[in-house]
N, CA, C and O atoms as a GROMACS GRO file, in nm:
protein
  524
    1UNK      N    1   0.085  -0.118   0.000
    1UNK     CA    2   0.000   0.000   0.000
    1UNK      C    3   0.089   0.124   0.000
    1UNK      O    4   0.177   0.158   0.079
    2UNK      N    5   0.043   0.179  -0.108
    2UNK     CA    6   0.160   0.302  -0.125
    2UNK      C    7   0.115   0.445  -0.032
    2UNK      O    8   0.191   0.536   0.001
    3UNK      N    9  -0.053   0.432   0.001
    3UNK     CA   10  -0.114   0.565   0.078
    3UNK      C   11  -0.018   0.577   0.205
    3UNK      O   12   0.032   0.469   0.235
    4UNK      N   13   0.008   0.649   0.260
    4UNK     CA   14   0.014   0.723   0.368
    4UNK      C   15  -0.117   0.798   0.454
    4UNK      O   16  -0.154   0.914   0.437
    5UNK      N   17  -0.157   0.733   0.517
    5UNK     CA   18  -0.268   0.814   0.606
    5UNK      C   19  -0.237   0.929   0.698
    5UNK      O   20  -0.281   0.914   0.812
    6UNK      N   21  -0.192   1.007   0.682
    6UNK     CA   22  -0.149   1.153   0.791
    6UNK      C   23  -0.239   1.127   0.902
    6UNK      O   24  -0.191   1.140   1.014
    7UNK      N   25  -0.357   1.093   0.892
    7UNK     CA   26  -0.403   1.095   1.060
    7UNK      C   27  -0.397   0.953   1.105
    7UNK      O   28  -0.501   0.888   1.103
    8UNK      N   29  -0.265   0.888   1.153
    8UNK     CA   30  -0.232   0.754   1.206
    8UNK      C   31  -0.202   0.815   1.357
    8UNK      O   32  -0.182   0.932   1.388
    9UNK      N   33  -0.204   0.698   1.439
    9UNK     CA   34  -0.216   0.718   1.576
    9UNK      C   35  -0.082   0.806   1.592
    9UNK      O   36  -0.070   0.916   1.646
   10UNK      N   37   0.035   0.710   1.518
   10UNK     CA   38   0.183   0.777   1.528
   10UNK      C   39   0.230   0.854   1.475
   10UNK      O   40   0.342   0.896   1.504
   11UNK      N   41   0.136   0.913   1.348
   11UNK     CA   42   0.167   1.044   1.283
   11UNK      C   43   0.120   1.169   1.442
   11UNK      O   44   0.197   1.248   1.497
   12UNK      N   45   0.008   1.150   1.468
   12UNK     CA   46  -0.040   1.226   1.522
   12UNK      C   47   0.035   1.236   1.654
   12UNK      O   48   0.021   1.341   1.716
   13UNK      N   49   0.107   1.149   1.703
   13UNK     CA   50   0.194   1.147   1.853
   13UNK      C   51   0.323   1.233   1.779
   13UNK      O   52   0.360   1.345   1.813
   14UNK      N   53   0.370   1.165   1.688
   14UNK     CA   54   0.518   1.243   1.635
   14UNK      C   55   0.469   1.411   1.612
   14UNK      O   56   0.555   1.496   1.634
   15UNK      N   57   0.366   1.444   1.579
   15UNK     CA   58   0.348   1.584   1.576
   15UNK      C   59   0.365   1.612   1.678
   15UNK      O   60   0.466   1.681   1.693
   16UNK      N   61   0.298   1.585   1.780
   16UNK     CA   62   0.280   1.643   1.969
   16UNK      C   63   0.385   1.631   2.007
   16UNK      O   64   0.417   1.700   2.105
   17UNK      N   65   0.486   1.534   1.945
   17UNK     CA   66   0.647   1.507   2.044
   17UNK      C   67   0.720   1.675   1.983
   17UNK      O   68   0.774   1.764   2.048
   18UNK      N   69   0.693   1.664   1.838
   18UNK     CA   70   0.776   1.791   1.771
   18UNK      C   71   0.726   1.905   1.819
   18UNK      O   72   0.803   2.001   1.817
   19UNK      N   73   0.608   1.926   1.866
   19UNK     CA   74   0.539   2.063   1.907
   19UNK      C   75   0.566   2.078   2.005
   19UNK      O   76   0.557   2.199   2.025
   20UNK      N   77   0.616   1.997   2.144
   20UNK     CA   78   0.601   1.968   2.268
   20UNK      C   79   0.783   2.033   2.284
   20UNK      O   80   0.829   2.115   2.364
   21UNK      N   81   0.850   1.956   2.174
   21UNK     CA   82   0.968   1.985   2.228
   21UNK      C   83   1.030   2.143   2.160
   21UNK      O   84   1.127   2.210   2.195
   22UNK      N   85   0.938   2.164   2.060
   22UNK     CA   86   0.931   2.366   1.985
   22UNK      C   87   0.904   2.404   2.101
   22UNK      O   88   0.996   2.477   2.138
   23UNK      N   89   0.835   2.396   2.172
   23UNK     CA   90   0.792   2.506   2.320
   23UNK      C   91   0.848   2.494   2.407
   23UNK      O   92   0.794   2.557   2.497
   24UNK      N   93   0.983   2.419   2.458
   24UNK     CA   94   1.012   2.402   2.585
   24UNK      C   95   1.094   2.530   2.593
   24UNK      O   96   1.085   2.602   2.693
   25UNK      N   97   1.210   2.574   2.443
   25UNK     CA   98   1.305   2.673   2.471
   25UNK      C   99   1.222   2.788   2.475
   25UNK      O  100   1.282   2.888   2.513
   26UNK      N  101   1.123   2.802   2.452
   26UNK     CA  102   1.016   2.947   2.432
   26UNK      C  103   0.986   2.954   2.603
   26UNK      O  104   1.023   3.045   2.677
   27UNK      N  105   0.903   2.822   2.646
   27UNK     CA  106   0.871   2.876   2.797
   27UNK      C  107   1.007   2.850   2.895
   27UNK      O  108   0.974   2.850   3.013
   28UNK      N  109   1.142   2.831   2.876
   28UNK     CA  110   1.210   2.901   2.927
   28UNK      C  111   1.287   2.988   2.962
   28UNK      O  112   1.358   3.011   3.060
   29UNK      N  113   1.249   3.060   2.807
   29UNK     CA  114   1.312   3.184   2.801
   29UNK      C  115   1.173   3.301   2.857
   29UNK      O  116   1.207   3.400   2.921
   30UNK      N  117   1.037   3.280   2.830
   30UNK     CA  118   0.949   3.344   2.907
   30UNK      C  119   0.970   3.356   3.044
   30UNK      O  120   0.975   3.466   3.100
   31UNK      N  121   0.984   3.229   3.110
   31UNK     CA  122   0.949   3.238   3.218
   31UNK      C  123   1.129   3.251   3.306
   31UNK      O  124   1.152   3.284   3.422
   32UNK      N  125   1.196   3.225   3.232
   32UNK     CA  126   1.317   3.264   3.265
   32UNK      C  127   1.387   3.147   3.344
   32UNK      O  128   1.486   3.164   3.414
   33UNK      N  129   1.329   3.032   3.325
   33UNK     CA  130   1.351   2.850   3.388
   33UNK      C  131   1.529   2.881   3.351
   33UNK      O  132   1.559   2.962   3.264
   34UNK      N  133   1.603   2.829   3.406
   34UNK     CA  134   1.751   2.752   3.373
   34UNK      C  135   1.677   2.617   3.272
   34UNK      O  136   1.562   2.581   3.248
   35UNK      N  137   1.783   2.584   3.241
   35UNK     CA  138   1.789   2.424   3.153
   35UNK      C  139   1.777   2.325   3.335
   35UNK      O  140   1.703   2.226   3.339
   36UNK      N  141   1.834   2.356   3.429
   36UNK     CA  142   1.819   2.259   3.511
   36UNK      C  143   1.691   2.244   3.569
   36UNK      O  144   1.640   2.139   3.609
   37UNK      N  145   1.624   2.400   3.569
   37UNK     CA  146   1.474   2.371   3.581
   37UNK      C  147   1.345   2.332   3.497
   37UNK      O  148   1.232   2.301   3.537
   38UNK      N  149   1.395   2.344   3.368
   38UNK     CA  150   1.324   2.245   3.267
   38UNK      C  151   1.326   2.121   3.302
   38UNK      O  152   1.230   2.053   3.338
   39UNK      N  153   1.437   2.088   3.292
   39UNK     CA  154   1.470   1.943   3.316
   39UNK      C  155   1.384   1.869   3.448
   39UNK      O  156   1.327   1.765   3.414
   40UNK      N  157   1.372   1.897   3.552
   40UNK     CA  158   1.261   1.933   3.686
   40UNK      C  159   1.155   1.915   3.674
   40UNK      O  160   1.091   1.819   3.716
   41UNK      N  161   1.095   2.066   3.577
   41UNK     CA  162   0.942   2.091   3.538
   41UNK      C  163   0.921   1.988   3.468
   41UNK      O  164   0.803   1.955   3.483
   42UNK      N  165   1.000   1.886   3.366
   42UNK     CA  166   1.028   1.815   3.267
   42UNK      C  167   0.988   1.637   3.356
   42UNK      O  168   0.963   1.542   3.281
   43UNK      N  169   0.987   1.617   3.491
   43UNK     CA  170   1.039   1.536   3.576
   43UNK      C  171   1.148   1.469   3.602
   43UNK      O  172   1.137   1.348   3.621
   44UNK      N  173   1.236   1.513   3.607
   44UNK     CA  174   1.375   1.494   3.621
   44UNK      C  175   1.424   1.441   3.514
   44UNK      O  176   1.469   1.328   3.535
   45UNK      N  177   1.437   1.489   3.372
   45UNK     CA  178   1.464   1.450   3.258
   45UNK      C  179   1.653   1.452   3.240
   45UNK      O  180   1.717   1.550   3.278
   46UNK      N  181   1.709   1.349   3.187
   46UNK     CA  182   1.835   1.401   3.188
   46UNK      C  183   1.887   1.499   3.106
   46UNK      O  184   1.841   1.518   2.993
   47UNK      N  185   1.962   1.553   3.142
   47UNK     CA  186   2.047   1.641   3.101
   47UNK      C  187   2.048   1.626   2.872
   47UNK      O  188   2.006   1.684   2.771
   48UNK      N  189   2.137   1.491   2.921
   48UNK     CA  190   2.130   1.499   2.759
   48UNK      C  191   2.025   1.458   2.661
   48UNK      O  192   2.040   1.458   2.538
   49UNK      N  193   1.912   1.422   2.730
   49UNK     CA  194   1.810   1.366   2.664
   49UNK      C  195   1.714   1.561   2.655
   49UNK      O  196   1.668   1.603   2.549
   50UNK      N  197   1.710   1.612   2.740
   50UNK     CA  198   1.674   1.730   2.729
   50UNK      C  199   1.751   1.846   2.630
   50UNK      O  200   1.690   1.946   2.592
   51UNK      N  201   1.902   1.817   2.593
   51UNK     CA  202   1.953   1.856   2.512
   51UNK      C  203   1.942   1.811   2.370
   51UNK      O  204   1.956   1.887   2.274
   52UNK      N  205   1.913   1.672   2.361
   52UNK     CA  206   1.900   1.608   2.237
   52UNK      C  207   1.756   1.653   2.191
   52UNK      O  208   1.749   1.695   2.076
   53UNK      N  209   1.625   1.648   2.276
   53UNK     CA  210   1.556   1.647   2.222
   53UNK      C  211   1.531   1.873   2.201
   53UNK      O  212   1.429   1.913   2.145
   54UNK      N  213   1.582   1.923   2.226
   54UNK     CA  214   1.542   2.042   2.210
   54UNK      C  215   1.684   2.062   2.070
   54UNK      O  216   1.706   2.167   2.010
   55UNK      N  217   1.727   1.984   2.059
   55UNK     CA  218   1.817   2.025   1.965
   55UNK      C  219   1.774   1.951   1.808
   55UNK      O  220   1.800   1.998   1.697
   56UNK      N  221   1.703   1.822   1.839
   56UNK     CA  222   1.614   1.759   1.735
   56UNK      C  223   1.504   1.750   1.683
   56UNK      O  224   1.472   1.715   1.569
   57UNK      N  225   1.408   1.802   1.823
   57UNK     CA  226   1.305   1.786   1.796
   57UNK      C  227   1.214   1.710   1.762
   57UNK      O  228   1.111   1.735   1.699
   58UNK      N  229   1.267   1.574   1.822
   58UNK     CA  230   1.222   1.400   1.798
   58UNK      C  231   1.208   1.307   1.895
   58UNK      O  232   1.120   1.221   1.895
   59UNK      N  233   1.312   1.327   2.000
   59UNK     CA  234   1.330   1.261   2.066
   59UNK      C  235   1.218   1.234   2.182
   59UNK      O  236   1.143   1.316   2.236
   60UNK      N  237   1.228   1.110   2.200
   60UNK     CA  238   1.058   1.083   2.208
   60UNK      C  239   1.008   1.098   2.381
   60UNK      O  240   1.077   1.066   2.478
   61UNK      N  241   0.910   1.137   2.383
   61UNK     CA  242   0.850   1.161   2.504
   61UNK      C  243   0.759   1.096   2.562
   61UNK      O  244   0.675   1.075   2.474
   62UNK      N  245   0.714   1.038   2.686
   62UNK     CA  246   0.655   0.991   2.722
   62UNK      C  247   0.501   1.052   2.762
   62UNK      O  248   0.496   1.173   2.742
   63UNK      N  249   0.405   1.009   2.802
   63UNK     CA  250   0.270   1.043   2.817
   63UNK      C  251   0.254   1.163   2.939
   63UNK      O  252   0.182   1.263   2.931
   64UNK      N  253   0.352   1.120   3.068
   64UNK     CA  254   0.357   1.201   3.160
   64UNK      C  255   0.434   1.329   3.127
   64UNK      O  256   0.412   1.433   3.189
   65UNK      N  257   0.549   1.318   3.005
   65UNK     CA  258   0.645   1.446   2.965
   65UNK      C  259   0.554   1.520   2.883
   65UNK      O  260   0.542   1.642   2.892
   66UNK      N  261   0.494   1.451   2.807
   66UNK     CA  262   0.354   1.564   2.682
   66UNK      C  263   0.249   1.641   2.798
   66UNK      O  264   0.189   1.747   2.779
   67UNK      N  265   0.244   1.556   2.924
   67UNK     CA  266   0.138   1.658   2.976
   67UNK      C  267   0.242   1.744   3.058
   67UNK      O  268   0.238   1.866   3.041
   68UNK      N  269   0.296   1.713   3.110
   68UNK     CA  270   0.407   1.823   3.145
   68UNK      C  271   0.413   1.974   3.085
   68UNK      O  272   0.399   2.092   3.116
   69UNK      N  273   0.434   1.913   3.010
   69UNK     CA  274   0.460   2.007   2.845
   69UNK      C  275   0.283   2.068   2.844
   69UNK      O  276   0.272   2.190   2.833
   70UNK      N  277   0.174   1.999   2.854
   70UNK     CA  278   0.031   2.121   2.781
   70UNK      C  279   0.016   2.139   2.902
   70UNK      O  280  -0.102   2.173   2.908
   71UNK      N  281   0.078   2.140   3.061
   71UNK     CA  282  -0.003   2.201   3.190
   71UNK      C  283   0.105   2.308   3.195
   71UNK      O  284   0.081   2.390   3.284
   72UNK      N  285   0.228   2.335   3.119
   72UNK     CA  286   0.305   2.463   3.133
   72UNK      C  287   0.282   2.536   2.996
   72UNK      O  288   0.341   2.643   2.992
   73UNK      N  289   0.207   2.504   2.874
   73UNK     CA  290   0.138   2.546   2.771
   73UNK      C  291   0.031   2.651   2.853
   73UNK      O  292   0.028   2.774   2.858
   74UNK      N  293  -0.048   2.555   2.909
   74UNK     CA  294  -0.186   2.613   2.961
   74UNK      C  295  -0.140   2.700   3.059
   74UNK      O  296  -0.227   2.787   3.063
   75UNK      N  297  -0.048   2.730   3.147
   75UNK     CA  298   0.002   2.760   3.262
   75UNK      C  299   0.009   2.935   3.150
   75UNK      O  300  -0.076   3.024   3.160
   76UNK      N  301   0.111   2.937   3.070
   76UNK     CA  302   0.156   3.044   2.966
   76UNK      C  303   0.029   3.114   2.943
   76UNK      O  304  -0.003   3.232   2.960
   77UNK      N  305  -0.012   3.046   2.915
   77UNK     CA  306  -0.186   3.104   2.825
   77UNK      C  307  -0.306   3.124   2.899
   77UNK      O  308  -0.395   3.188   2.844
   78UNK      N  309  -0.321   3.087   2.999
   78UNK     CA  310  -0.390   3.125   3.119
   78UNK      C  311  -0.331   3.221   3.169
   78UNK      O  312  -0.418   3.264   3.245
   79UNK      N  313  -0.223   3.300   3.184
   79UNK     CA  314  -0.134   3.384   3.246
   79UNK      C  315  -0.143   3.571   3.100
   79UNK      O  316  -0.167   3.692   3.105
   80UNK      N  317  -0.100   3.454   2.992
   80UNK     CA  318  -0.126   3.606   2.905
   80UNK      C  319  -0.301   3.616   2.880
   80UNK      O  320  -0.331   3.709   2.805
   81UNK      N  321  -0.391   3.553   2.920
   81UNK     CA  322  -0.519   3.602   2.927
   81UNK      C  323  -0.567   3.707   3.016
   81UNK      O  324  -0.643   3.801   2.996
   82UNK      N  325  -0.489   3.659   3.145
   82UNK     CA  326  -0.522   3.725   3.269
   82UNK      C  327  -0.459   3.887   3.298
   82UNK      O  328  -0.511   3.975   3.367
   83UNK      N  329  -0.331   3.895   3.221
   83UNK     CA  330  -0.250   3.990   3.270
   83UNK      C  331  -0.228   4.036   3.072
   83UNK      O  332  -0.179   3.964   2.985
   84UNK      N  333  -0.278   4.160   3.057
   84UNK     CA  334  -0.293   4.241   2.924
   84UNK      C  335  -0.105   4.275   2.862
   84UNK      O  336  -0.050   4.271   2.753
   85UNK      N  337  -0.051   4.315   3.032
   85UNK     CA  338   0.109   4.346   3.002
   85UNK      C  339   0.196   4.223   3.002
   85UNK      O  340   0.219   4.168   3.110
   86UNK      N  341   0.248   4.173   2.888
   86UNK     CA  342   0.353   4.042   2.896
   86UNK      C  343   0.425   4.020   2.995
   86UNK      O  344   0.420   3.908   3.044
   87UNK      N  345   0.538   4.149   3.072
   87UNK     CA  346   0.566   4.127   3.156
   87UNK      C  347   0.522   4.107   3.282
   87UNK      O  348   0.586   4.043   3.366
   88UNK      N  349   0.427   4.152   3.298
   88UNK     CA  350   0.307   4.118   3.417
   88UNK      C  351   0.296   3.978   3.430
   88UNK      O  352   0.338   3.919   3.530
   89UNK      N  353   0.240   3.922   3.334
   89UNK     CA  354   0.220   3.764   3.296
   89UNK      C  355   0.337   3.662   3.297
   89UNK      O  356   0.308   3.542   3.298
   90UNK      N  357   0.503   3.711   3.295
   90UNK     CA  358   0.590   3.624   3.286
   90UNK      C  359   0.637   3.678   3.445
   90UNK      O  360   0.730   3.605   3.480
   91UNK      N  361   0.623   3.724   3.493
   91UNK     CA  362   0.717   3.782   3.639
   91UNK      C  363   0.587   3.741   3.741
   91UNK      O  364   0.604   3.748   3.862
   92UNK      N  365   0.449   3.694   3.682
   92UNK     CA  366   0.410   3.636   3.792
   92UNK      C  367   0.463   3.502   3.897
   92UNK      O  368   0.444   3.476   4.016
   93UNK      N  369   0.527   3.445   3.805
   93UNK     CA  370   0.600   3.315   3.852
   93UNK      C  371   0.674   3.354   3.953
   93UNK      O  372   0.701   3.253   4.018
   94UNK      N  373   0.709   3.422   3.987
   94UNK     CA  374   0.832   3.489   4.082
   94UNK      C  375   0.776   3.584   4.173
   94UNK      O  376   0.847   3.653   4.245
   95UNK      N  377   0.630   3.591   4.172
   95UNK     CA  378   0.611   3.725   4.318
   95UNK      C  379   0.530   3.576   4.403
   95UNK      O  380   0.495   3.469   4.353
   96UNK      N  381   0.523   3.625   4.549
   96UNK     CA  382   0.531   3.552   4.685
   96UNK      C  383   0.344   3.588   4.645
   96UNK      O  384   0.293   3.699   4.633
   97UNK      N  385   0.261   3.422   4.629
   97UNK     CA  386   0.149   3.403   4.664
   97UNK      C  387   0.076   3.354   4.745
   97UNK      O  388   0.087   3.232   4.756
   98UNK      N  389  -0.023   3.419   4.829
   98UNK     CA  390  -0.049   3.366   4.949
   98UNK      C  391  -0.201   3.276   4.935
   98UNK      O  392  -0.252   3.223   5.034
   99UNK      N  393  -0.259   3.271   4.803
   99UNK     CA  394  -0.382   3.188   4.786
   99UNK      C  395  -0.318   3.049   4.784
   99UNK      O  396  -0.200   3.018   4.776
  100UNK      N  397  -0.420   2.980   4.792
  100UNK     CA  398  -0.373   2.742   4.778
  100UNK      C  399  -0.373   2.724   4.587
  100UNK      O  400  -0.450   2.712   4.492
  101UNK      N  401  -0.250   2.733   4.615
  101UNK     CA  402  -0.191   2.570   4.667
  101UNK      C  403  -0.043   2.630   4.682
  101UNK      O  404   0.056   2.557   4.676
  102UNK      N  405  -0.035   2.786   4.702
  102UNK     CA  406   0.073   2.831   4.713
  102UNK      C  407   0.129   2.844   4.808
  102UNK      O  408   0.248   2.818   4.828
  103UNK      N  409   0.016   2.906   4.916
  103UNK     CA  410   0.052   2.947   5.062
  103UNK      C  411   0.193   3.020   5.063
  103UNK      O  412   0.269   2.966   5.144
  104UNK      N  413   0.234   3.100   5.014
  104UNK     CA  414   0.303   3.198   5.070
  104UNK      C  415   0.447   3.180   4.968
  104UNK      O  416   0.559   3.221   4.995
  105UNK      N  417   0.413   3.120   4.871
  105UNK     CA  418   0.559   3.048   4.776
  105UNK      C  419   0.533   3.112   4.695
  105UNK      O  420   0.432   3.183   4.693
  106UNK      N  421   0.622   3.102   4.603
  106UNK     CA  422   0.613   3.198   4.432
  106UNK      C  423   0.596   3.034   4.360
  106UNK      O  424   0.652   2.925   4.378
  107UNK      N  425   0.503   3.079   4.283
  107UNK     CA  426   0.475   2.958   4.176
  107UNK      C  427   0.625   2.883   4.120
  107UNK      O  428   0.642   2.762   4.105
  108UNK      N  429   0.705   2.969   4.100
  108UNK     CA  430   0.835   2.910   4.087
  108UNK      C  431   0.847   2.811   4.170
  108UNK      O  432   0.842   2.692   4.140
  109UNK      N  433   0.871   2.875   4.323
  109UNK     CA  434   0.915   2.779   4.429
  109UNK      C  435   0.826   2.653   4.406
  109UNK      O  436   0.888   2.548   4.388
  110UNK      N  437   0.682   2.647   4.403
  110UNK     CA  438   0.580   2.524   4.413
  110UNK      C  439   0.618   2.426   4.257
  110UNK      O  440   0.643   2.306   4.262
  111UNK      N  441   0.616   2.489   4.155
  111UNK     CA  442   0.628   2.459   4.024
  111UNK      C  443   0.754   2.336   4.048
  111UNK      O  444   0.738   2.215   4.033
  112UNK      N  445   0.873   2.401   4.087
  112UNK     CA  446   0.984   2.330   4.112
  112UNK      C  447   1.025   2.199   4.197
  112UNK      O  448   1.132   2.137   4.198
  113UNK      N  449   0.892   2.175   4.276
  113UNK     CA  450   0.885   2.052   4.344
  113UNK      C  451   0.943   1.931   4.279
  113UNK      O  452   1.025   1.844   4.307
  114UNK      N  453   0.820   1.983   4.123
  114UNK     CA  454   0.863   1.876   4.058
  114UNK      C  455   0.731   1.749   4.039
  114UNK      O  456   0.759   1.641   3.987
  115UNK      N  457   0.639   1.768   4.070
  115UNK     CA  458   0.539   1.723   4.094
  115UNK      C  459   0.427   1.772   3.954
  115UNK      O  460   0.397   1.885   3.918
  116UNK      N  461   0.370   1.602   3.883
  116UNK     CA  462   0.262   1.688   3.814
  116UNK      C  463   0.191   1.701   3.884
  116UNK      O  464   0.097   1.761   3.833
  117UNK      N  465   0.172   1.676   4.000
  117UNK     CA  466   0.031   1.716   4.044
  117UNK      C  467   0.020   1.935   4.070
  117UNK      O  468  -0.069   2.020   4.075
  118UNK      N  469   0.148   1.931   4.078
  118UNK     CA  470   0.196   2.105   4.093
  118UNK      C  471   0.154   2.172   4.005
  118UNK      O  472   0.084   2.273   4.015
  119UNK      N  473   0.198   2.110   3.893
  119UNK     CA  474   0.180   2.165   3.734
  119UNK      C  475   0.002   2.234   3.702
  119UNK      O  476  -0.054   2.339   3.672
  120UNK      N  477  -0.036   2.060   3.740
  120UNK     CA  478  -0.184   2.077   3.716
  120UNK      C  479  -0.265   2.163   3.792
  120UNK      O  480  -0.360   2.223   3.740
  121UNK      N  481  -0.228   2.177   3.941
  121UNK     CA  482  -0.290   2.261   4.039
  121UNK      C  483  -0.286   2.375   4.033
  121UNK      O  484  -0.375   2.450   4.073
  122UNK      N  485  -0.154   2.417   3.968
  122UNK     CA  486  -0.126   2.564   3.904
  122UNK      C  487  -0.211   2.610   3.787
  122UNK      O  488  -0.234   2.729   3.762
  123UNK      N  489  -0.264   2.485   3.705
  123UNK     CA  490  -0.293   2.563   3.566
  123UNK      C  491  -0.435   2.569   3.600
  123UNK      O  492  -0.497   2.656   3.538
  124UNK      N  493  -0.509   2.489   3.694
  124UNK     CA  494  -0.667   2.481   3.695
  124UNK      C  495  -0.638   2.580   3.809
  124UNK      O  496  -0.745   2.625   3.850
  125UNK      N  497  -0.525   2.635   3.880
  125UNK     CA  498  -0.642   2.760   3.974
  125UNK      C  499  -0.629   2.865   3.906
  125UNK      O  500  -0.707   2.959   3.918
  126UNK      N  501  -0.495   2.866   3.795
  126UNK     CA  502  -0.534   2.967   3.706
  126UNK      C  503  -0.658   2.995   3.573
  126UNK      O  504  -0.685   3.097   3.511
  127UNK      N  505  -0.702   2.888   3.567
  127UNK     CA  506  -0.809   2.850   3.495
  127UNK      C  507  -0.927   2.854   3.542
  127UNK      O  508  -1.022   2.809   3.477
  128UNK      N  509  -0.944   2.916   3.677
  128UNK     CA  510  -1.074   2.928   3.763
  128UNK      C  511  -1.028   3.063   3.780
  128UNK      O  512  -1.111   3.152   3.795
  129UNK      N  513  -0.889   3.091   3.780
  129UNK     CA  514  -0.916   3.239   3.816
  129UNK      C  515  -0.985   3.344   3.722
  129UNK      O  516  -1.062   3.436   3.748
  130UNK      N  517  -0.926   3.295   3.590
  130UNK     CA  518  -0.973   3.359   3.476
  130UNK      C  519  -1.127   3.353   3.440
  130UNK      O  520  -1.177   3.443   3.372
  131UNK      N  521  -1.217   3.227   3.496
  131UNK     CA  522  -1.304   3.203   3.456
  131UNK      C  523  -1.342   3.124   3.385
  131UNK      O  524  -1.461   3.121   3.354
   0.00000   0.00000   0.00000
């Protein structure tokens, strides 16, 4: 069979791996992450596998690394909805919040646990905040 079907289960994952790994150098230059805190936000991804894949754009990711990747998507985009000034929206990560699930941490500090459950808790209270 000579067709190619573009919408195959693994066409459609190899897109999300390539899109997943286009955004990692964008939200750490937004949010101003080191490579060691990608790697973290990432769940402790190694070093060179985090280098390979931001340098290839292939290298393959697992189910828990893609959501990683759309709860700091959504995290971005819930943030430039809320706040009109860019910088407003990228320097929130870094001021001291005293609502849950922060209690008194900068989203940085909580973000950095390392935990998806962090990720996610961050993007749905920003996703209730907005409405």
């Amino acid at each position: 069979m000579t067709h190619i079907d573009l919408l195959t289960p693994q066409v459609a994952h190899d897109a999300k791996v390539q899109a997943a790994w286009k955004s990692l150098p964008a939200l750490a230059e937004r949010f101003h992450f080191s490579e060691a805190e990608m790697r973290v936000l990432m769940g402790d991804m190694p070093r060179a596998t985090y280098r390979k894949g931001v340098a290839l754009q292939s290298t393959r990711l697992n189910r828990d690394q893609l959501d990683r990747v759309s709860y700091l998507l959504g995290i971005m985009k819930a943030l430039r909805l809320l706040y009109v000034d860019s910088l407003q929206a990228y320097s929130w990560i870094d001021r001291a919040n005293s609502l849950p699930p922060f209690n008194g941490m900068t989203p940085r500090q909580y973000l950095l646990d390392g935990s998806l459950r962090h990720l996610s808790d961050t993007r749905r209270m920003l996703d209730a905040w907005r409405g």
